[in-house]
PDB file of N, CA, C and O in Angstrom:
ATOM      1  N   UNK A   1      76.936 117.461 183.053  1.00  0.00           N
ATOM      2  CA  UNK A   1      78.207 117.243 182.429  1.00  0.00           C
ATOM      3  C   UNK A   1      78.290 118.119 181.179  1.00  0.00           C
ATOM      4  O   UNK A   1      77.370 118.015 180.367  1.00  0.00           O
ATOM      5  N   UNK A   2      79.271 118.952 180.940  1.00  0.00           N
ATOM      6  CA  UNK A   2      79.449 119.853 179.726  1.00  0.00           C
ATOM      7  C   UNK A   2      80.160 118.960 179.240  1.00  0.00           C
ATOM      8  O   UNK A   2      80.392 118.947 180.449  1.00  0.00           O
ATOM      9  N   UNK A   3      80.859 118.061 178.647  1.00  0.00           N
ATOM     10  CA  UNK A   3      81.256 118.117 177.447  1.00  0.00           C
ATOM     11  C   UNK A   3      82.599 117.335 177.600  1.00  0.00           C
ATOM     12  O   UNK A   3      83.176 117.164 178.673  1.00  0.00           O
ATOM     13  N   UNK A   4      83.078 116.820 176.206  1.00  0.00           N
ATOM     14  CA  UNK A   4      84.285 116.242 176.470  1.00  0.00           C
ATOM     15  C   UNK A   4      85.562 116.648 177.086  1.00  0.00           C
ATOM     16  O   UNK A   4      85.455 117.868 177.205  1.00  0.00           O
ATOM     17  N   UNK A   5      86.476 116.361 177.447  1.00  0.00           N
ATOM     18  CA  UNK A   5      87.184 116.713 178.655  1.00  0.00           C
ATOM     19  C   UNK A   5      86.785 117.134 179.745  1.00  0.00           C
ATOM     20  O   UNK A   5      87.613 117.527 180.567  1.00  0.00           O
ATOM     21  N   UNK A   6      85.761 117.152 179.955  1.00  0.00           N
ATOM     22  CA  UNK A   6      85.495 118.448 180.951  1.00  0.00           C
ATOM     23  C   UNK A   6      85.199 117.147 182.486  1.00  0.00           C
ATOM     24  O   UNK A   6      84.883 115.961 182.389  1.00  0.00           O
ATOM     25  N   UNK A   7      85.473 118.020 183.852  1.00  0.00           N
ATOM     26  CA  UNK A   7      86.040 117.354 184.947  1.00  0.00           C
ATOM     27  C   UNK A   7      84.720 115.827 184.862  1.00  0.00           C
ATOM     28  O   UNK A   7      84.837 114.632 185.133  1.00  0.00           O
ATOM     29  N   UNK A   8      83.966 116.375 184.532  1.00  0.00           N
ATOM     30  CA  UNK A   8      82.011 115.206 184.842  1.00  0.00           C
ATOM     31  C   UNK A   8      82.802 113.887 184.032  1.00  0.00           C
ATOM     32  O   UNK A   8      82.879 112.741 184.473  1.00  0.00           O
ATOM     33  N   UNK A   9      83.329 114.358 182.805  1.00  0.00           N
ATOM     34  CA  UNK A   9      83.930 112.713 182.092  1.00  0.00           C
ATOM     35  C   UNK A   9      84.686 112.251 182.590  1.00  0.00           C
ATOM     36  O   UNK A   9      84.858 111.036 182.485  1.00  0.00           O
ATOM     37  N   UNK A  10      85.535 113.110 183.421  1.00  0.00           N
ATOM     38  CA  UNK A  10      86.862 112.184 183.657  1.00  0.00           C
ATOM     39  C   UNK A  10      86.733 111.488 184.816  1.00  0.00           C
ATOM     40  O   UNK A  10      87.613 110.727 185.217  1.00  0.00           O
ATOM     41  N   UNK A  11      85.354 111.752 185.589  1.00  0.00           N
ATOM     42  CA  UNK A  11      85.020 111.152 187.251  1.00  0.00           C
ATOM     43  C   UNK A  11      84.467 109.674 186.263  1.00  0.00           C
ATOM     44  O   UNK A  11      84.915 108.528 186.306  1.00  0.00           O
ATOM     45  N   UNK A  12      83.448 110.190 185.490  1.00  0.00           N
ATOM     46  CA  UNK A  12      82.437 108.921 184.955  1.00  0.00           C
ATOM     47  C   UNK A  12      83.513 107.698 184.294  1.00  0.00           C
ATOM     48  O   UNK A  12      83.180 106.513 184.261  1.00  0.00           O
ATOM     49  N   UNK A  13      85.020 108.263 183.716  1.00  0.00           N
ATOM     50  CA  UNK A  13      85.723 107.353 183.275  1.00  0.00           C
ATOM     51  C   UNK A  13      86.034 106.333 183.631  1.00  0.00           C
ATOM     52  O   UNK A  13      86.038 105.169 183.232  1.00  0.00           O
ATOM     53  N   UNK A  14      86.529 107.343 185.113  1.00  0.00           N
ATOM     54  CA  UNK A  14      87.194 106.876 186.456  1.00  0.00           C
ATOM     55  C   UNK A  14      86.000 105.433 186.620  1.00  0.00           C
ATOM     56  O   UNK A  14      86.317 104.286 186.304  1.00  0.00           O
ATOM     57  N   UNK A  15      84.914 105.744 187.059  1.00  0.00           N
ATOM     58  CA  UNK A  15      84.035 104.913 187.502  1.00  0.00           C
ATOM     59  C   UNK A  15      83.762 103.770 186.446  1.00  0.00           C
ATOM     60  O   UNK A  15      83.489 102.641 186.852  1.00  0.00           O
ATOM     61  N   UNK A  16      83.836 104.054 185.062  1.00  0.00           N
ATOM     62  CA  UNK A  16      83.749 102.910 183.641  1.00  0.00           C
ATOM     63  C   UNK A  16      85.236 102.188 184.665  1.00  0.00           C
ATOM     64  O   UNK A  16      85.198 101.049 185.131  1.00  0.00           O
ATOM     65  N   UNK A  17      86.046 102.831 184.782  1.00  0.00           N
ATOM     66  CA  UNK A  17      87.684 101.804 184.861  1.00  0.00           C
ATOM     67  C   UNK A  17      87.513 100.922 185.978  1.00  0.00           C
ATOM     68  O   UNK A  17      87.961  99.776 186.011  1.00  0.00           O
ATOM     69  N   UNK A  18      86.858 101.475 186.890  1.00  0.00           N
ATOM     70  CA  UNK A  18      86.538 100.555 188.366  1.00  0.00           C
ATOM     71  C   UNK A  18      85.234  99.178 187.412  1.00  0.00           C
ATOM     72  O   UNK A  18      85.288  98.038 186.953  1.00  0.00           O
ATOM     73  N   UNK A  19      84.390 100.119 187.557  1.00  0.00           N
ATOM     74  CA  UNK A  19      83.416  98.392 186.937  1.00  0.00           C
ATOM     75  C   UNK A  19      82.868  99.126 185.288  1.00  0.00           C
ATOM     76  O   UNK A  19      82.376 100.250 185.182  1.00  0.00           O
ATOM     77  N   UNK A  20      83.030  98.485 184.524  1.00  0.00           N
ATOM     78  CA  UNK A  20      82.384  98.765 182.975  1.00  0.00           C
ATOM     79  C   UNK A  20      80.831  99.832 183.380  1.00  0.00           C
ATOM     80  O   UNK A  20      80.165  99.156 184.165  1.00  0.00           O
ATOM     81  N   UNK A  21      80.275 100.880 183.166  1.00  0.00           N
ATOM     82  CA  UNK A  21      78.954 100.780 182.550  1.00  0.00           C
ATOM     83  C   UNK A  21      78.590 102.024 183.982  1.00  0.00           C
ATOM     84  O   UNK A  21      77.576 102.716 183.905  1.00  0.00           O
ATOM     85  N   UNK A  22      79.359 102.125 184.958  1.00  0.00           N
ATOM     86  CA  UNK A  22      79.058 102.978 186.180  1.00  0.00           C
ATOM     87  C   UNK A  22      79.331 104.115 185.330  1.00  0.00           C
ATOM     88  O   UNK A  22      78.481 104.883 185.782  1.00  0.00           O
ATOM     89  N   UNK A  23      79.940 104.792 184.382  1.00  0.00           N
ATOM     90  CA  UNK A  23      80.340 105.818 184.167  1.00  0.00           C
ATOM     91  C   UNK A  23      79.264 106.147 183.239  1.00  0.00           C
ATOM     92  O   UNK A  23      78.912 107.325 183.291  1.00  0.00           O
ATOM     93  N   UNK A  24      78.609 105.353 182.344  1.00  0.00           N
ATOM     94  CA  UNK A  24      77.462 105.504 181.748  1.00  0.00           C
ATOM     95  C   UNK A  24      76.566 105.603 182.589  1.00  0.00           C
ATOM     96  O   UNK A  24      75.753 106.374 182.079  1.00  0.00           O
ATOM     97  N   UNK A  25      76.192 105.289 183.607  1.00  0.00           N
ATOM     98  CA  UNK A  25      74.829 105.334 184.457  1.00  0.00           C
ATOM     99  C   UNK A  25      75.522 107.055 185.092  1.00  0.00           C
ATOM    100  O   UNK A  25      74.910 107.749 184.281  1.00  0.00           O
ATOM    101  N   UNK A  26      76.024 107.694 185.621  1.00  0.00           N
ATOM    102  CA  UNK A  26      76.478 108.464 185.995  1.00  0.00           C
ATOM    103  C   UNK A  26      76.382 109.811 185.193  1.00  0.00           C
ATOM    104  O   UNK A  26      76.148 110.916 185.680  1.00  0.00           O
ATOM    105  N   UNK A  27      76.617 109.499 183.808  1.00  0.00           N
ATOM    106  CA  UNK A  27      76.044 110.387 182.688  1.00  0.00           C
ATOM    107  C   UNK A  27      74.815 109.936 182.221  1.00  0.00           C
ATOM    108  O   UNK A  27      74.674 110.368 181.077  1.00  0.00           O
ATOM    109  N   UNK A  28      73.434 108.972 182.722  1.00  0.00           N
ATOM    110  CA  UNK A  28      72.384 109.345 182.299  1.00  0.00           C
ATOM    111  C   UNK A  28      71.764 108.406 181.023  1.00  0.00           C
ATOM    112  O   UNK A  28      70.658 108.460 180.484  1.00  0.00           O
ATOM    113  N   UNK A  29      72.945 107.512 180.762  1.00  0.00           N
ATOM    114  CA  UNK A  29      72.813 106.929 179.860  1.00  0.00           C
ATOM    115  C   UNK A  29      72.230 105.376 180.242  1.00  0.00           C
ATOM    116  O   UNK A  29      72.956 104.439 180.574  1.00  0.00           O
ATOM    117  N   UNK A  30      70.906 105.330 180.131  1.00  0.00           N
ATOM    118  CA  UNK A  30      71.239 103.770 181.262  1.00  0.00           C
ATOM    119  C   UNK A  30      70.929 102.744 180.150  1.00  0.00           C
ATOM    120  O   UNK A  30      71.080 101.625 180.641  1.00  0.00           O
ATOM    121  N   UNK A  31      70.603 102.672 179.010  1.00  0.00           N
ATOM    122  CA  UNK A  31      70.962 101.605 178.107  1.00  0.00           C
ATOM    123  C   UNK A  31      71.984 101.507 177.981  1.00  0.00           C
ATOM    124  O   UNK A  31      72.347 100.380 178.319  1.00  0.00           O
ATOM    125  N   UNK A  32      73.312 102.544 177.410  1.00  0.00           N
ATOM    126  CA  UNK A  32      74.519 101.842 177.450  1.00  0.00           C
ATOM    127  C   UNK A  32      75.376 101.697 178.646  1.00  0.00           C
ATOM    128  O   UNK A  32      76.561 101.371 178.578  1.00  0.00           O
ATOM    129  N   UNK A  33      74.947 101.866 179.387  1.00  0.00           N
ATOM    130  CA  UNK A  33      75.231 101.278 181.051  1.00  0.00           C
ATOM    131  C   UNK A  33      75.263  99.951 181.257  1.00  0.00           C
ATOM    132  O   UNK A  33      76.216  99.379 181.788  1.00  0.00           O
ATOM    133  N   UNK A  34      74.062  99.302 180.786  1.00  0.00           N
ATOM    134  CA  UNK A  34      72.875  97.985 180.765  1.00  0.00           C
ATOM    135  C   UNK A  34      74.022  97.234 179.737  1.00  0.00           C
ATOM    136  O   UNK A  34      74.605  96.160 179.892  1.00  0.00           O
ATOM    137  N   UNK A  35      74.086  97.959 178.930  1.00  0.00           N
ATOM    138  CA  UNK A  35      75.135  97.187 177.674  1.00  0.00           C
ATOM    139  C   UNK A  35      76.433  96.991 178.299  1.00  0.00           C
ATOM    140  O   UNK A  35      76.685  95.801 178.487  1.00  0.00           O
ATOM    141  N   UNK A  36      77.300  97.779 178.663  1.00  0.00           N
ATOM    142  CA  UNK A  36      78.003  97.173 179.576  1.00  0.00           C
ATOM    143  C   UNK A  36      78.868  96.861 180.496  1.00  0.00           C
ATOM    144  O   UNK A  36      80.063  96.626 180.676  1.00  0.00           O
ATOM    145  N   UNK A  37      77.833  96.940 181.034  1.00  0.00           N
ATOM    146  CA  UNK A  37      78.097  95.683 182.819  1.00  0.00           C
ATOM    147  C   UNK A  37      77.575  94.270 181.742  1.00  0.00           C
ATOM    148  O   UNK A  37      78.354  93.318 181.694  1.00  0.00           O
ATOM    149  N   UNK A  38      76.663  94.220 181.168  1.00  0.00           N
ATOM    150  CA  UNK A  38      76.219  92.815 180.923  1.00  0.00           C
ATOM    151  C   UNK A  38      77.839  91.701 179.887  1.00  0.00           C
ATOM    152  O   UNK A  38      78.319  90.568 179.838  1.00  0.00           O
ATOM    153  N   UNK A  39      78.077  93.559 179.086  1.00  0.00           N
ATOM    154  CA  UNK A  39      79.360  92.308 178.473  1.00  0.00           C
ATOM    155  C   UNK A  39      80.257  92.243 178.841  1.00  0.00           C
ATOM    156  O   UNK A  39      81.107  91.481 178.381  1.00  0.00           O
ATOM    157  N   UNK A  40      80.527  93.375 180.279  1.00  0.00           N
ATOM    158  CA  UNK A  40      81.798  92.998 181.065  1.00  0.00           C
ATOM    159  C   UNK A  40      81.366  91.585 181.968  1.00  0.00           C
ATOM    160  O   UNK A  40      82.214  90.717 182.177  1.00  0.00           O
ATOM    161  N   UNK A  41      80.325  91.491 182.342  1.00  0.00           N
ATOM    162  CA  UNK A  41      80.310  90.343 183.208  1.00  0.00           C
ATOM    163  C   UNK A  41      80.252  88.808 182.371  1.00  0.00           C
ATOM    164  O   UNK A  41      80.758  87.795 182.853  1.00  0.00           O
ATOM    165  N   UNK A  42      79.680  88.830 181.295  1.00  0.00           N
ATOM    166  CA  UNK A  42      79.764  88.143 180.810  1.00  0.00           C
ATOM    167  C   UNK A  42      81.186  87.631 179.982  1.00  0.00           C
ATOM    168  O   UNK A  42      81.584  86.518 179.637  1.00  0.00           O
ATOM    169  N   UNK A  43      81.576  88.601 179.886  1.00  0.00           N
ATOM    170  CA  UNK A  43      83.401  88.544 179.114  1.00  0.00           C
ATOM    171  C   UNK A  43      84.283  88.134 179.892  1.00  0.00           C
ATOM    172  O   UNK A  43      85.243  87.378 179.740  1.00  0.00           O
ATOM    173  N   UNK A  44      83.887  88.689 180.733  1.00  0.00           N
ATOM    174  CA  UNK A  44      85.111  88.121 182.344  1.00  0.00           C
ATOM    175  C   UNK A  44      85.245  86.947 182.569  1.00  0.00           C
ATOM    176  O   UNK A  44      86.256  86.604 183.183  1.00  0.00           O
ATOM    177  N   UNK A  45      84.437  86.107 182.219  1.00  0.00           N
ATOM    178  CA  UNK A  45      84.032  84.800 182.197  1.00  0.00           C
ATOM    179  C   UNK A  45      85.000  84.180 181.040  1.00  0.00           C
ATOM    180  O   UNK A  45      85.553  83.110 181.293  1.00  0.00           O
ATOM    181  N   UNK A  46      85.149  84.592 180.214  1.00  0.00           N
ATOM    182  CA  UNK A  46      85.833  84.393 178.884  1.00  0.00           C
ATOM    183  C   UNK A  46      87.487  84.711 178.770  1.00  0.00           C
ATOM    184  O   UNK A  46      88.307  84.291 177.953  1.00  0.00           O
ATOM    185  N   UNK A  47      87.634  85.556 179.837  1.00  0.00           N
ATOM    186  CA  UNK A  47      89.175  86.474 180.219  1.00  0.00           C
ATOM    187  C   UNK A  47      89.325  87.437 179.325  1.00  0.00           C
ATOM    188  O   UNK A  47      90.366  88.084 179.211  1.00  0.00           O
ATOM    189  N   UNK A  48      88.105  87.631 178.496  1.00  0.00           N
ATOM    190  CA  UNK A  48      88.737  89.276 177.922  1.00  0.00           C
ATOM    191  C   UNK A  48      87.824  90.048 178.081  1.00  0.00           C
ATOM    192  O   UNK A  48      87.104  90.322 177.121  1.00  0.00           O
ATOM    193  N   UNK A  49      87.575  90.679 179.489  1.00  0.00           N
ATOM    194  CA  UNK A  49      86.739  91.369 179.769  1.00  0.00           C
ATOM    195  C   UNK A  49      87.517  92.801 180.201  1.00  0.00           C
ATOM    196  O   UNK A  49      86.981  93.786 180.711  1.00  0.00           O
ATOM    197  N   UNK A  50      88.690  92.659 179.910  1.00  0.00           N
ATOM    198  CA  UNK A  50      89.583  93.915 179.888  1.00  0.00           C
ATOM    199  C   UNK A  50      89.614  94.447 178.287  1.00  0.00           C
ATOM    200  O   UNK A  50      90.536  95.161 177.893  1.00  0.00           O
ATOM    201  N   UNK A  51      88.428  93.994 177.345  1.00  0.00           N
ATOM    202  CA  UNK A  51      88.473  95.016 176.309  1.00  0.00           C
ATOM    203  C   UNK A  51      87.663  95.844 176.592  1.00  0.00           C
ATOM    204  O   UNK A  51      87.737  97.010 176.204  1.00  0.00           O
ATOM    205  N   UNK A  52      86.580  95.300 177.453  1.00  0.00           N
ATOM    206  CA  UNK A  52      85.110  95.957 177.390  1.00  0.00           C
ATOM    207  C   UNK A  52      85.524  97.075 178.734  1.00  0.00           C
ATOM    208  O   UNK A  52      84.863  98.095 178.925  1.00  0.00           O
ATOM    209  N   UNK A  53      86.778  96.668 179.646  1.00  0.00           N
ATOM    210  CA  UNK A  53      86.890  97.713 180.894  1.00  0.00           C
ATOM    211  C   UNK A  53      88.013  99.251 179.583  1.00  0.00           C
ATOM    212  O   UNK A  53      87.992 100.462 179.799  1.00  0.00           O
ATOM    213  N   UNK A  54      88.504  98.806 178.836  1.00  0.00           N
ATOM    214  CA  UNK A  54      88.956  99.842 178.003  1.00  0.00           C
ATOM    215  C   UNK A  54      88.003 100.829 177.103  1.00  0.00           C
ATOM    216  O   UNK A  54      88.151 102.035 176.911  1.00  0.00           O
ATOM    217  N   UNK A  55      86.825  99.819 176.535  1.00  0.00           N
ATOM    218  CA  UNK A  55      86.154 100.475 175.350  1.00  0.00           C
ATOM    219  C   UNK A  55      84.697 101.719 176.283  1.00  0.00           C
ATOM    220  O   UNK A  55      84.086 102.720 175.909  1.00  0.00           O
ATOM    221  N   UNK A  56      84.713 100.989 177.421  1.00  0.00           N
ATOM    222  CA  UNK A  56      84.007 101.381 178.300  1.00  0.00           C
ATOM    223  C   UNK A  56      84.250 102.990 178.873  1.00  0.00           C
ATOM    224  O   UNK A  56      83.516 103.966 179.031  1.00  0.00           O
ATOM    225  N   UNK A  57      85.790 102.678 179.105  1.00  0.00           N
ATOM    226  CA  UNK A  57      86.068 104.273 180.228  1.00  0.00           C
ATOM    227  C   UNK A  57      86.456 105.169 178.679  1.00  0.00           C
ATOM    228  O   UNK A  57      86.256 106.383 178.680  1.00  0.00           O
ATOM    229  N   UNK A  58      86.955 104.560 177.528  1.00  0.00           N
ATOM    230  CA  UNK A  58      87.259 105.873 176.577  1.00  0.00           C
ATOM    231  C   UNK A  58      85.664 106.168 176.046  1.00  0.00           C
ATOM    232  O   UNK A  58      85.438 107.323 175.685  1.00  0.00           O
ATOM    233  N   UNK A  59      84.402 105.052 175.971  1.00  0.00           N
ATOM    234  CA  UNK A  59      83.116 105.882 176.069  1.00  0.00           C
ATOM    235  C   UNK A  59      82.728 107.221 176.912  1.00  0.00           C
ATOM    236  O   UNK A  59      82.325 108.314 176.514  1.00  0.00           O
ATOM    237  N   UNK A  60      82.962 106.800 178.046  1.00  0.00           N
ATOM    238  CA  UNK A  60      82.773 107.514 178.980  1.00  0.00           C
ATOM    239  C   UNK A  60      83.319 108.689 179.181  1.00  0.00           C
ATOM    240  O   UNK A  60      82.690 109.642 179.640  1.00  0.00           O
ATOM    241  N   UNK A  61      84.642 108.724 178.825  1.00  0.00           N
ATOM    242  CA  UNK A  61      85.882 109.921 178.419  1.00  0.00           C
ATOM    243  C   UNK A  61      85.539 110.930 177.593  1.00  0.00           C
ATOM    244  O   UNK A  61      85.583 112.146 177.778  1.00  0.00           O
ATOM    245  N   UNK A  62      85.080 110.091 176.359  1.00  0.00           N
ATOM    246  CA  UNK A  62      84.850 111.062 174.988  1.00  0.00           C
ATOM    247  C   UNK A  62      84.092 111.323 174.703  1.00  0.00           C
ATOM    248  O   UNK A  62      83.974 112.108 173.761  1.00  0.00           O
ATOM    249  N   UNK A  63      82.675 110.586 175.646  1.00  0.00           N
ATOM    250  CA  UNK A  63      80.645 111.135 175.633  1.00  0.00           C
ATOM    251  C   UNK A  63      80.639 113.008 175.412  1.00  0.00           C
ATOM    252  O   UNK A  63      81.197 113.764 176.208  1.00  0.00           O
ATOM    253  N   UNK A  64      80.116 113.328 174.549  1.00  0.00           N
ATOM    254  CA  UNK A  64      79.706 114.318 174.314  1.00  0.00           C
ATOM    255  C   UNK A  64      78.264 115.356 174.583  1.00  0.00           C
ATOM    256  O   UNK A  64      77.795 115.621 173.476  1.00  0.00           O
ATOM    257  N   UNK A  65      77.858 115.678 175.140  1.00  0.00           N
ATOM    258  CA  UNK A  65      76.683 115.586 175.814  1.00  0.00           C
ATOM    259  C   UNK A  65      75.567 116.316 174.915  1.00  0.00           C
ATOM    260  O   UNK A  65      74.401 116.373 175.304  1.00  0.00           O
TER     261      UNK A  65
END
């Protein structure tokens, strides 16, 4: 993945927007991957697990490599 904007973020985003933390494992990152899926699954539970599906794909968007 080169770099912000570039096509690798915007697949990994894609994949943060489907489930939290795929777009981090995808770029390599597998602690904040681990981080979260654990607080999307756990948030979902709570009903605001649509902050963590937002804070997730603009990680993933704006990762800089």
């Amino acid at each position: 993945m080169s770099g912000q904007g570039s096509t690798g973020n915007v697949i990994c985003a894609i994949a943060s927007f489907i489930y939290p933390g795929l777009g981090q494992l995808a770029q390599g990152r597998f602690i904040a991957a681990a981080i979260f899926f654990v607080m999307a699954t756990v948030l979902w539970f709570l009903l605001m697990g649509w902050i963590i599906h937002i804070w997730a794909t603009l990680d993933a968007a704006l990762f800089r490599a």
